[in-house]
NUNU-5458 format. One record per residue (C-alpha): x, y, z; residue in three letters. Coordinates in pm, whole numbers, plus 32768, in hexadecimal, padded with zeros to 4 digits. Layout:
<sites>
XYZAla;...
</sites>
This chain:
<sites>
8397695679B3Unk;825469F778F5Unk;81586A9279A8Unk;8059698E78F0Unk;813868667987Unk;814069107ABAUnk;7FA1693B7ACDUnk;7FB467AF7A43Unk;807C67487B65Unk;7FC667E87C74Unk;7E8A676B7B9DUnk;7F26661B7BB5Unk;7F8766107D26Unk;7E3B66827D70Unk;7DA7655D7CCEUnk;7E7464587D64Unk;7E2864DF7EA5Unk;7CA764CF7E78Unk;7CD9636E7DFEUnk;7D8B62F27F30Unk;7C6463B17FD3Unk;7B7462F87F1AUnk;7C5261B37F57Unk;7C1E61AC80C0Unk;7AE16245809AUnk;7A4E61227FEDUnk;7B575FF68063Unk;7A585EE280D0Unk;7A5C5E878248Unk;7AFB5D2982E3Unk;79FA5C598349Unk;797B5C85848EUnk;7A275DC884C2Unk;7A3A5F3B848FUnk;7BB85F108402Unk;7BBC5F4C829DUnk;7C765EA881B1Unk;7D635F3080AAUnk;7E585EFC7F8CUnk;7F935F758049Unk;80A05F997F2DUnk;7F7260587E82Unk;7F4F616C7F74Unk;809C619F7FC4Unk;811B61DE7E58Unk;7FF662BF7E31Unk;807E636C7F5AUnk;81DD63727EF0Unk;819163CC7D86Unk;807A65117E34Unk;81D165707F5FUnk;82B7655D7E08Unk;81EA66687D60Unk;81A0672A7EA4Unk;830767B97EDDUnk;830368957D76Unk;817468E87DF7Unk;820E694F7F30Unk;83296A307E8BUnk;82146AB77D70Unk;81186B067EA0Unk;822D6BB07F52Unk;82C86C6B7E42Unk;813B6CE67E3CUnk;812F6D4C7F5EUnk;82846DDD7F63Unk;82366E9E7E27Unk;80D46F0D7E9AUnk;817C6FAD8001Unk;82BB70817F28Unk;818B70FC7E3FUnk;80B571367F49Unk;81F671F47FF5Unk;820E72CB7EE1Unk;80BC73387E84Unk;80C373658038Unk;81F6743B7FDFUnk;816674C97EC3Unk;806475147F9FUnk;811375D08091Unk;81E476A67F9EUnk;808277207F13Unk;80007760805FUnk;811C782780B6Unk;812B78E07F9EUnk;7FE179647F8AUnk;801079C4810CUnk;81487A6280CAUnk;808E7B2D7F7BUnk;7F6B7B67807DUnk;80437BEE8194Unk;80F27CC18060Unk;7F927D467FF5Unk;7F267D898158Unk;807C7E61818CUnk;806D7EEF806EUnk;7F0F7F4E80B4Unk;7F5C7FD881EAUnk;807D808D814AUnk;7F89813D8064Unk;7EBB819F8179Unk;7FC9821E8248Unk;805082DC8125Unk;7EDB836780F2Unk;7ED083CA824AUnk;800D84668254Unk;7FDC85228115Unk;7E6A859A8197Unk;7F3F862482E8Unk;802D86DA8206Unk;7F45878C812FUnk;7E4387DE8254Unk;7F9C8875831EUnk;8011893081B8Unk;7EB189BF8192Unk;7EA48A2882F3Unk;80128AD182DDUnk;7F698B5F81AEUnk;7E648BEC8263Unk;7F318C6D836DUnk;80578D1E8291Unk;7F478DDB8196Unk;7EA48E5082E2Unk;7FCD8EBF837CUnk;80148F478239Unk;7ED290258205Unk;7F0C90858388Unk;804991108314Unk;7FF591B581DDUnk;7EDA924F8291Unk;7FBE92EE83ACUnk;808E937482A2Unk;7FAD93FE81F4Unk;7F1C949E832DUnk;804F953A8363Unk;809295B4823DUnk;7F0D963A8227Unk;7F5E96EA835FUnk;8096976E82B3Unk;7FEC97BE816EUnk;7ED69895824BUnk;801F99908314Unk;80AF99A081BCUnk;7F3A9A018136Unk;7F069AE7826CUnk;807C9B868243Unk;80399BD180B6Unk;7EFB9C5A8105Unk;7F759D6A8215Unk;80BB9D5B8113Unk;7FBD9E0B7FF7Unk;7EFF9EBE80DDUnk;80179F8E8140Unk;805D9FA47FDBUnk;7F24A0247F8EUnk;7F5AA1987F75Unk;7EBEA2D17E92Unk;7F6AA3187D38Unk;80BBA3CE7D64Unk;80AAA5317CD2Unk;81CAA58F7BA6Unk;82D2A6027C6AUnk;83C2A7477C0BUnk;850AA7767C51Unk;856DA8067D7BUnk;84F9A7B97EF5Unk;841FA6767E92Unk;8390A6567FF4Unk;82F2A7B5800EUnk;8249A7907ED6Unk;81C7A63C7EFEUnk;8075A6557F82Unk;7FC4A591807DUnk;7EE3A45C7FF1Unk;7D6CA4848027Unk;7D5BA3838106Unk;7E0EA3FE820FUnk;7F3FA30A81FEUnk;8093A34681C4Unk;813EA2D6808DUnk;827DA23C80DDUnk;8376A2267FC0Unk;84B9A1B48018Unk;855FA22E7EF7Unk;8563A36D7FA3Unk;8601A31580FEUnk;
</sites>
């Protein structure tokens, strides 16, 4: 069955109810009382003819109704799915969020404790450099001191040209009044 004979039907059953409405509406009273008369055989085919028509107006009405609840159960579904996926992306984005931060914060600790050990081992560093060089500074100065006596007992007159012979009793005494010591001749 169409749709249009469908709509005509319902159109139609409609109709005939209204006139049986209309029927007993406007039946004209018995005489000397409020009982009103009608054509029976009338009404009751319009009846029949309006409960004929009424079972496929039924089905159509609930096949409505059952097709309006499934499509309202799936856009209700539909719905949901949405819902849950954008809290599901949101709870993503706030994790990953707070992953960032975490990371940022954890990063920020590393580098602050780096440039602290940094600080530390170029301190240490210089303390050790400079204690080393103190040493050897201290070093450097006996060396400096023990060269300087070193050429000051070096420091002696011009030898005189020596002839052969006794070499000691004709080597004469420096001017200074120190005494030459040459180890070639011991």
């Amino acid at each position: 069955m169409s749709t249009t004979e469908r709509n005509s039907e319902s159109y139609d059953t409609e109709i005939l109810l209204r006139r049986v409405l209309d029927l007993v509406n406007g039946a004209p009273k018995m005489p000397l009382s409020s009982t009103i008369r009608l054509e029976r055989d009338e009404v009751v085919e319009m009846l029949e003819a309006a409960m004929a028509r009424m079972p496929e107006e039924t089905r159509q009405a609930r096949w409505l109704m059952k097709e309006r609840e499934e499509y309202l159960a799936t856009v209700q579904r539909e719905a949901e799915e949405i819902l849950n996926a954008a809290r599901e992306r949101a709870e993503r984005i706030v994790q990953r969020t707070e992953l960032v931060r975490e990371a940022q914060r954890v990063s920020r600790r590393i580098v602050d404790d780096a440039n602290a050990e940094a600080r530390r081992m170029r301190h240490e560093a210089e303390d050790y450099c400079d204690q080393r060089l103190a040493s050897f500074e201290i070093a450097l100065e006996r060396v400096v001191k023990a060269v300087a006596a070193g050429r000051e007992k070096l420091r002696v007159a011009p030898l005189p040209e020596s002839t052969e012979g006794d070499q000691t009793a004709d080597r004469p005494e420096p001017a200074t009044g120190e005494v030459f010591f040459d180890q070639d001749q011991w």
